[in-house]
C-alpha positions as CSV (number, residue, x, y, z in Angstrom):
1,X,0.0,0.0,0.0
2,X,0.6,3.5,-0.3
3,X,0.3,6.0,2.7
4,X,-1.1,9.1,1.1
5,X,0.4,12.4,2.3
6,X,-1.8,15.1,4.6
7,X,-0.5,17.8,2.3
8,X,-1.7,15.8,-1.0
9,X,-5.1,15.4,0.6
10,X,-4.8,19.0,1.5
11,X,-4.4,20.1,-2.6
12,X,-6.9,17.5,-3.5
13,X,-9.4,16.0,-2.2
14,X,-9.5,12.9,-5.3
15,X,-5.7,12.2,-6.8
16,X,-3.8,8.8,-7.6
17,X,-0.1,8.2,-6.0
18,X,2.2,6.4,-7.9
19,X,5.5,4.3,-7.4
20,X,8.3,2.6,-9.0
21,X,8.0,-1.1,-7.4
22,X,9.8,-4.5,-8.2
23,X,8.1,-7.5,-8.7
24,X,9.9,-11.1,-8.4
25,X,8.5,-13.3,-10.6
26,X,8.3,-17.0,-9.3
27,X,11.5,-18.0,-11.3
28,X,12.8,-15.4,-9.6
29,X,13.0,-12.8,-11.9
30,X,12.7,-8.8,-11.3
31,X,10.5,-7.1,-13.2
32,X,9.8,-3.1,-12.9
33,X,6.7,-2.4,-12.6
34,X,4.7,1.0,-11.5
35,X,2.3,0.7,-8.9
36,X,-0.5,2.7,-8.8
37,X,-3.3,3.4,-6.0
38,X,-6.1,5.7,-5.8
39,X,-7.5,7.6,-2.9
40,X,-10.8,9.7,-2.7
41,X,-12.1,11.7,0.6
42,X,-15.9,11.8,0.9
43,X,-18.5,14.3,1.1
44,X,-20.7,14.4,3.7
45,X,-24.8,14.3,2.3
46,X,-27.2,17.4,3.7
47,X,-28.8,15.8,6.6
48,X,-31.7,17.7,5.7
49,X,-31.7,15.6,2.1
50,X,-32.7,12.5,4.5
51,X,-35.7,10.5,4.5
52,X,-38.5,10.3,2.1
53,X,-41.4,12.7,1.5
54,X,-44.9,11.3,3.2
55,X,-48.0,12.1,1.9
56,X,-51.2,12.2,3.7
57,X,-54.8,12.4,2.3
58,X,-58.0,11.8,4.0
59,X,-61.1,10.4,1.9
60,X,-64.6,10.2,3.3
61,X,-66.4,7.3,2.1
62,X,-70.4,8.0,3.5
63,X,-71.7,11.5,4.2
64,X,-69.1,12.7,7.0
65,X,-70.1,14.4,10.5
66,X,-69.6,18.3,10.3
67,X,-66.5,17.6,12.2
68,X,-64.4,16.1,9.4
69,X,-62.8,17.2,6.1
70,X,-64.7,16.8,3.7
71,X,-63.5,16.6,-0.1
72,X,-65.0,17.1,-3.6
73,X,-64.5,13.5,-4.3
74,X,-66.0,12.3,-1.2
75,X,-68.1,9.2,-1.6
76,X,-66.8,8.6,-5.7
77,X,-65.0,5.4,-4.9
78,X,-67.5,4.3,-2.4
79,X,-65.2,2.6,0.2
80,X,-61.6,2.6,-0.3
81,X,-61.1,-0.8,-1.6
82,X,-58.4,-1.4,-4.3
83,X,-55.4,-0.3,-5.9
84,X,-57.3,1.8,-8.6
85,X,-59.2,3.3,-6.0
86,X,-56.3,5.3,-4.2
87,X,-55.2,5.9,-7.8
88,X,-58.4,7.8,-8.3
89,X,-58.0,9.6,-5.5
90,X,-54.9,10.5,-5.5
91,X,-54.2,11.6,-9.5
92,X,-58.2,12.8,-9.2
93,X,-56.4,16.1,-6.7
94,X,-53.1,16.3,-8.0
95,X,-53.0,15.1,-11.6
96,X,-50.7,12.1,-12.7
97,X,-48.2,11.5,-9.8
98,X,-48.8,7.9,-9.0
99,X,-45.6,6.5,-10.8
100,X,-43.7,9.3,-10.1
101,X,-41.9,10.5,-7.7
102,X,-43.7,13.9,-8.4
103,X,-45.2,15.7,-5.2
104,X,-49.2,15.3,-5.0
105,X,-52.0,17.7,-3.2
106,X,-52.2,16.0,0.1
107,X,-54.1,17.2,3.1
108,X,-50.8,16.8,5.3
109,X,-47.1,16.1,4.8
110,X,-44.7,14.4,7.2
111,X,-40.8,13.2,6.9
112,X,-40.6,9.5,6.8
113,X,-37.1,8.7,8.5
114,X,-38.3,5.3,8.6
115,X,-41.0,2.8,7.6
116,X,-42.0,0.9,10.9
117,X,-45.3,2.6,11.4
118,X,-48.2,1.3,13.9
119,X,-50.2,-0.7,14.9
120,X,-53.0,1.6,16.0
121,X,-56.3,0.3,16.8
122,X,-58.8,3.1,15.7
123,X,-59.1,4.3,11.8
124,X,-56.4,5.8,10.8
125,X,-58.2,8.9,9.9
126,X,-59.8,9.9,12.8
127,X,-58.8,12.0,16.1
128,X,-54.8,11.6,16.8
129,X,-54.4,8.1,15.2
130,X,-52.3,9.5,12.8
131,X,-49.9,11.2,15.1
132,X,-49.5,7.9,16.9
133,X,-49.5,6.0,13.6
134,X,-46.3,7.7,12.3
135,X,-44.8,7.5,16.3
136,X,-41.3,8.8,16.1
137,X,-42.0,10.8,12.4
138,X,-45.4,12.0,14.2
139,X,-43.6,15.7,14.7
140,X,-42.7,16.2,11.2
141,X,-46.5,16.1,10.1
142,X,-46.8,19.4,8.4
143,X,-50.8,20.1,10.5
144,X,-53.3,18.3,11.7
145,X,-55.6,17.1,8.9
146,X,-59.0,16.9,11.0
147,X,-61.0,13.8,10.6
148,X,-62.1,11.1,7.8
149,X,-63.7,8.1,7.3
150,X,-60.6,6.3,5.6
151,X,-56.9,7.1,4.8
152,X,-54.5,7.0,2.1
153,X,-50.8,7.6,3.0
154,X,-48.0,8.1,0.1
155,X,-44.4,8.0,0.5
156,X,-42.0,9.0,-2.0
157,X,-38.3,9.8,-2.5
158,X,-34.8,7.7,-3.3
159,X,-33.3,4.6,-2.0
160,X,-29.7,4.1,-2.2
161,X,-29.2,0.3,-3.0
162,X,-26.1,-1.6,-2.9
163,X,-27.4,-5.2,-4.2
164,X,-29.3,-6.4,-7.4
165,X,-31.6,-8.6,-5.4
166,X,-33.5,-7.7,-1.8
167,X,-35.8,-9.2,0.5
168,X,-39.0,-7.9,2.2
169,X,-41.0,-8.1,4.8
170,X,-43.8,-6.4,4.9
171,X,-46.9,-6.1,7.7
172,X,-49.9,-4.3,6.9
173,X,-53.3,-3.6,7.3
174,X,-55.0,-2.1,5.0
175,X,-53.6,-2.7,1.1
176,X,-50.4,-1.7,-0.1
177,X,-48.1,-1.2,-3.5
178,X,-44.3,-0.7,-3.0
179,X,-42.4,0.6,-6.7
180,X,-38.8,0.5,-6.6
181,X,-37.4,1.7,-10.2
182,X,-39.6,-0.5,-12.4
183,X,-39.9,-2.9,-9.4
184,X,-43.8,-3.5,-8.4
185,X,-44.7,-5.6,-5.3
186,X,-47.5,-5.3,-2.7
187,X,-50.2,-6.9,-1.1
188,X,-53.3,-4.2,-2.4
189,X,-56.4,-6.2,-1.0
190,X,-58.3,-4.9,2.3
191,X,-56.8,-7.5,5.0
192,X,-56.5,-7.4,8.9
193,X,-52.6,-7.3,10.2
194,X,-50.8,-9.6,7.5
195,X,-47.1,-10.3,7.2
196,X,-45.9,-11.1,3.5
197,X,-42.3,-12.0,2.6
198,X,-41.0,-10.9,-0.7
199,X,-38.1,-12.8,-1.5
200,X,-35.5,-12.5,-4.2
201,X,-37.0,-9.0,-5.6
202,X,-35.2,-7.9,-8.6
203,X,-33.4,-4.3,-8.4
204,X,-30.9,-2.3,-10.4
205,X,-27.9,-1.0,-7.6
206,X,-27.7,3.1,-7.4
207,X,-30.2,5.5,-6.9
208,X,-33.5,4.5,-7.5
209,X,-36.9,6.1,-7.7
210,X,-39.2,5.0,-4.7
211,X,-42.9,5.1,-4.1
212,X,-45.0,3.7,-1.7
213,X,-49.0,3.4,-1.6
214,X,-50.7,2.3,1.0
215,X,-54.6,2.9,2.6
216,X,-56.5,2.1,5.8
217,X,-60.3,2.3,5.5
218,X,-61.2,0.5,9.3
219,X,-60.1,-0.5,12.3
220,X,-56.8,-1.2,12.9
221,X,-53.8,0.2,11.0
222,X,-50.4,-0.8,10.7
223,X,-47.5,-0.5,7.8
224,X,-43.4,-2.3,8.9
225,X,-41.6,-2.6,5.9
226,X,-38.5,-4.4,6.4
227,X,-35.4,-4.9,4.3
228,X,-32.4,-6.8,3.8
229,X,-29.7,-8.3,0.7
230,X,-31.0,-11.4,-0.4
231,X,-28.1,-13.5,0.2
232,X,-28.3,-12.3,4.1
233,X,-30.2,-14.2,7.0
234,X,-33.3,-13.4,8.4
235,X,-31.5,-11.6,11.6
236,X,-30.3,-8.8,9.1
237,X,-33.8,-7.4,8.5
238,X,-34.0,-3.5,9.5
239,X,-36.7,-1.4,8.6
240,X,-36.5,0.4,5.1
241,X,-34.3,3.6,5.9
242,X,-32.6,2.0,8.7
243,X,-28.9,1.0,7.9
244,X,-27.0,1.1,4.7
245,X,-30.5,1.5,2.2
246,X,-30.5,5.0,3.0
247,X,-33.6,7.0,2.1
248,X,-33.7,10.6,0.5
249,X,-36.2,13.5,-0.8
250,X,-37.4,13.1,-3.5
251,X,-36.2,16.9,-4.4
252,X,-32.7,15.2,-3.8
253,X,-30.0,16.5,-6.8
254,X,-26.9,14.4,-7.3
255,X,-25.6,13.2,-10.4
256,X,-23.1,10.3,-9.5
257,X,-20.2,9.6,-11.7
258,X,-19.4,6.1,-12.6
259,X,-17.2,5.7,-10.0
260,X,-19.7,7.3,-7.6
261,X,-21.8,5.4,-4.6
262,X,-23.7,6.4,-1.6
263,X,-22.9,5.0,1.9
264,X,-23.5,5.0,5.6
265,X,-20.7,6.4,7.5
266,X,-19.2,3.9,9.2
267,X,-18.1,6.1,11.9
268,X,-21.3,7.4,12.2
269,X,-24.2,5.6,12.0
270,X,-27.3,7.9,10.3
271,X,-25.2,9.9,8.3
272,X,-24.5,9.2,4.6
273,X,-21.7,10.0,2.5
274,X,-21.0,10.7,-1.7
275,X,-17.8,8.6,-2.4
276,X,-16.1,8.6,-5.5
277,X,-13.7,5.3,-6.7
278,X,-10.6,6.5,-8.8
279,X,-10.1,5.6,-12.3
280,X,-6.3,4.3,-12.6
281,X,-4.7,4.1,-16.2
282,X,-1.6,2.2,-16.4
283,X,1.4,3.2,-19.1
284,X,2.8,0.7,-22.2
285,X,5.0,-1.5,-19.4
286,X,4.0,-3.7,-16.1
287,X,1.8,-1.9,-14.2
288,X,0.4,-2.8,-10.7
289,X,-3.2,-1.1,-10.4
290,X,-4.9,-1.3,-6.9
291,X,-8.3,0.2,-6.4
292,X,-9.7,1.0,-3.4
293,X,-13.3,0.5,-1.1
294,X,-15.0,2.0,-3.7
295,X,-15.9,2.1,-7.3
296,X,-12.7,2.4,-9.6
297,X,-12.1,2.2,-13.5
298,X,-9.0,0.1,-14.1
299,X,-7.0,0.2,-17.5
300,X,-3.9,-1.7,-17.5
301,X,-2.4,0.3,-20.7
302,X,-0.4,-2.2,-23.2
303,X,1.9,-4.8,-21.5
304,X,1.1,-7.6,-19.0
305,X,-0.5,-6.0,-15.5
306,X,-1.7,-7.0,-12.3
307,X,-5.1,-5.3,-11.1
308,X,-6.7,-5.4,-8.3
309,X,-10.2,-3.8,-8.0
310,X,-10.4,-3.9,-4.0
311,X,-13.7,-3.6,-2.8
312,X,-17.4,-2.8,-4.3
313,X,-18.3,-3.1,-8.0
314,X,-15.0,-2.6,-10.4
315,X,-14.8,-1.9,-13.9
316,X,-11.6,-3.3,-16.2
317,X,-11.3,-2.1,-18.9
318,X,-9.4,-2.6,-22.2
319,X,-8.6,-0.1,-25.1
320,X,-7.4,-0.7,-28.9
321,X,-3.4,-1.3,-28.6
322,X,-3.4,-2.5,-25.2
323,X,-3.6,-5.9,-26.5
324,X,-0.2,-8.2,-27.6
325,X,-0.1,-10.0,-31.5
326,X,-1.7,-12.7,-32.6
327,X,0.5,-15.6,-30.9
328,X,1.8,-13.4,-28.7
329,X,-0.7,-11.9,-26.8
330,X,-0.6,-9.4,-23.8
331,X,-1.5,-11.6,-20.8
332,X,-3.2,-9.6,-17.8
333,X,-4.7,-10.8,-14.4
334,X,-7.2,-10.0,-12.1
335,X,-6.9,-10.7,-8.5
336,X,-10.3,-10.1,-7.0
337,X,-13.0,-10.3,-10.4
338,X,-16.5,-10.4,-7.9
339,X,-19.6,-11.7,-9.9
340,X,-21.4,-10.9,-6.2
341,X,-19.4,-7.2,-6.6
342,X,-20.5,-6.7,-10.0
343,X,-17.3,-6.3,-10.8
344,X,-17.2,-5.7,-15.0
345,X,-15.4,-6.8,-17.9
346,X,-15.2,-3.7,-20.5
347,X,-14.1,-4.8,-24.0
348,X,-16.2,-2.2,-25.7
349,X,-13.0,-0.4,-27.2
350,X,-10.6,-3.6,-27.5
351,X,-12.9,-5.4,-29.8
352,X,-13.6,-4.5,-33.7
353,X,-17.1,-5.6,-34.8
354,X,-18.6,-7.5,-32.3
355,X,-21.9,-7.9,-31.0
356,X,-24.3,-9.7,-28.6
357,X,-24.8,-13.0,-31.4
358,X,-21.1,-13.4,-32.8
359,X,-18.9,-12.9,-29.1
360,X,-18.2,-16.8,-29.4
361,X,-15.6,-15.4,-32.4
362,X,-13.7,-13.0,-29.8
363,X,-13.8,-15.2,-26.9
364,X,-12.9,-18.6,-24.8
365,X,-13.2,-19.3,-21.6
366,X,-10.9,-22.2,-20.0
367,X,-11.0,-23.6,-16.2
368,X,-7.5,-23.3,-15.4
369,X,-6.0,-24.3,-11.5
370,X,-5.4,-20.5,-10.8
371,X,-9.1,-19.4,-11.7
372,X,-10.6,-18.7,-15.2
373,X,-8.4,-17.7,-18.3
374,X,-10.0,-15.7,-20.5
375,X,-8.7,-15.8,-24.8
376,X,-9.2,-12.9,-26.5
377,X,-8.8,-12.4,-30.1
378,X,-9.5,-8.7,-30.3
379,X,-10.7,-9.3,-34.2
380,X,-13.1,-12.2,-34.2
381,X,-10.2,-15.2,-34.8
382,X,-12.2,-17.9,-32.9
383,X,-15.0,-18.2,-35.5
384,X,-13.8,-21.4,-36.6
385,X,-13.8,-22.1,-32.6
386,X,-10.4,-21.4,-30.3
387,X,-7.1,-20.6,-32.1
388,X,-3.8,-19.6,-30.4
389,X,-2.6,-18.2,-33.5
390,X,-5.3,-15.7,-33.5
391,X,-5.2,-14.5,-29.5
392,X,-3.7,-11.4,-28.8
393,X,-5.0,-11.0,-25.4
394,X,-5.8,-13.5,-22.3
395,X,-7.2,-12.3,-19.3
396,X,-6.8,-14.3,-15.8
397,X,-9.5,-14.1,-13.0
398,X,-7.9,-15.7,-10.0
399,X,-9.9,-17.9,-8.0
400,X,-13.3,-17.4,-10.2
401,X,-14.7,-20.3,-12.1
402,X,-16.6,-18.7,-14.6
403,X,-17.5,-21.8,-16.4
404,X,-19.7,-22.8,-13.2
405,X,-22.0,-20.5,-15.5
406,X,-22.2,-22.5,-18.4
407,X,-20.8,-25.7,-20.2
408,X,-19.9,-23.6,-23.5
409,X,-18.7,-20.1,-24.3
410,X,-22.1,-19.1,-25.2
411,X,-23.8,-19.4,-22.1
412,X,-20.6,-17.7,-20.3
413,X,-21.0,-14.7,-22.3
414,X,-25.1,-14.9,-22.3
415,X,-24.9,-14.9,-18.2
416,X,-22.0,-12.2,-17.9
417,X,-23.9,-9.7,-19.9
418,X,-27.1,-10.3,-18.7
419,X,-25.3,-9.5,-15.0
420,X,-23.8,-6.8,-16.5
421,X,-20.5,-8.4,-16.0
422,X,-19.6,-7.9,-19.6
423,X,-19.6,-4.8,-21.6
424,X,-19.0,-4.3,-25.1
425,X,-19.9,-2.1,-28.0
């Protein structure tokens, strides 16, 4: 490693150190090689950028006492019974914001820290039910909305996600809808106090778009949503916008570089931070590239190099010319390729004329002891199937067996692209 110097971190905050190393081969040999390291200091988030935006709108579904709020669509859904009816409602006073993340005409607004709400045993719209509904987000609620028959609460805003499947847990009474990205899931029937498990739910990692419907028309009320990474156990269920999923406003403005992520402090639990990944570029001899906790872009540069993605999701990638001859290709290896990281493979600029249906002519896969070598002719020589004369390139992915995902080439390049572990033109 590399101990970065306060006065560097003092002139910039995101900068890569490099060193002349030697490397001893195991015949013993000395090689120079340049090692290069990356290092990034985080920004701290707005605190006040936290949590999601809730939404609160009272619906009256019989001739209401004098007492309550009453509504010009009172009584046009009858009682609040379906999906379609809070969509009614709800795009019938604001215009088309269910789907969105767009703010709606609600009788009362709160700040949703977190989604553990309830249980209350009174209807959710009446009195202070609401107050002790939301419990420890009760003092955010913008006013007091006066009475109603039924309830409809909406909750929108961002989720930081760090996985490409999650499981829920979800108890409610009444119906709910949960939209994460193009993610749907709920339970949207009128039901007493239900648990439903969600398990292996689809998600795309980043920032994503989240919305949350849900309605009480009697009784009791209750809404725990609870989250975790699908390959975790039961025990690490916390409720959504506790831990690492962090939760943000939907008026929330970042644009995250490639190299970009959001996390939980680690030093401070509750408090998020923008970290950026650095993008190392290696020269035309042996390089040594190590990346950091983060998301970095590797490029080796031409020769043979060692990279090393460290933690999180990793991109390496390859340019035109950074590849040997045919016979004599450059030979590179990766030390830590993560299918679990979503670590990637970027050929898009070291291959010419390649596409989704014709990779099987760039590419070969081969178990090896060490891991997985990868052939590459960067021009399409393996059409008549695998040919050393044509491989100008081999890539080795210590201690991954890539062809656990398939017996041919086909179906290793079919499931690396479909996980977004391959990229090409």
């Amino acid at each position: 490693s590399i101990a970065v110097p306060g006065a560097e971190l003092a002139a910039d905050a995101d900068n890569v150190i490099e060193a002349g190393v030697t490397v001893t081969d195991v015949l013993g040999n000395d090689i120079t090689a340049t090692d290069i390291e990356g290092y990034s200091v985080a920004q701290v988030i707005d605190p006040a950028e936290y949590g999601m935006r809730g939404e609160y709108y009272g619906y009256n579904d019989r001739e209401p006492l004098s007492s309550y709020l009453r509504h010009p669509d009172d009584q046009s859904v009858g009682n609040l019974n379906s999906l379609s009816d809070i969509v009614t409602i709800i795009d019938g006073r604001s215009g088309p914001v269910v789907g969105t993340i767009d703010e709606g005409r609600a009788d009362a607004t709160f700040r949703t820290s977190y989604v553990d709400y309830g249980l209350v045993n009174n209807h959710l719209g009446t009195g202070r039910t609401l107050q002790s509904f939301l419990a420890h987000d009760a003092a955010s609620l913008s006013r007091d909305p006066r009475d109603s028959t039924d309830a409809i609460v909406r909750i929108i805003g961002f989720m930081m996600i760090d996985a490409t499947s999650l499981d829920f847990r979800v108890r409610s009474d009444d119906g709910f809808q949960v939209r994460i990205g193009d993610t749907v899931f709920g339970n949207p029937t009128n039901h007493s106090p239900t648990t439903d498990t969600f398990n292996d739910v689809a998600v795309e990692p980043g920032l994503q778009e989240v919305e949350i419907l849900y309605w009480d028309q009697a009784f009791e009320a209750v809404l725990e949503i609870e989250v975790k990474a699908a390959d975790e156990p039961d025990s690490a269920f916390e409720f959504l916008g506790q831990g690492r999923f962090g939760l943000f406003q939907p008026t929330f403005d970042v644009a995250l570089d490639a190299n970009q992520t959001i996390i939980e402090d680690p030093s401070t639990p509750g408090q998020f931070l923008v970290v950026e990944g650095s993008e190392l570029v290696g020269g035309a001899g042996t390089d040594v590239l190590e990346g950091g906790d983060y998301l970095d872009i590797l490029v080796g540069g031409p020769g043979d190099d060692l990279l090393s993605g460290g933690a999180e999701a990793d991109l390496f990638k390859w340019n035109s010319g950074d590849e040997g001859t045919p016979g004599d290709p450059a030979s590179d290896t990766i030390t830590d390729f993560s299918i679990a990281e979503r670590d990637a493979l970027d050929l898009s600029s070291l291959l010419s004329g390649e596409d989704s249906g014709n990779l099987t002519d760039y590419l070969h896969f081969e178990s090896s002891p060490g891991g997985t070598l990868v052939h590459v002719s960067s021009a399409g020589g393996f059409a008549g199937g695998y040919d050393a004369a044509a491989e100008d390139q081999t890539i080795l992915l210590q201690s991954v067996d890539l062809t656990a995902l398939g017996g041919s080439d086909q179906e290793i390049v079919d499931a690396l692209l479909a996980g977004n572990n391959l990229i090409i033109g």
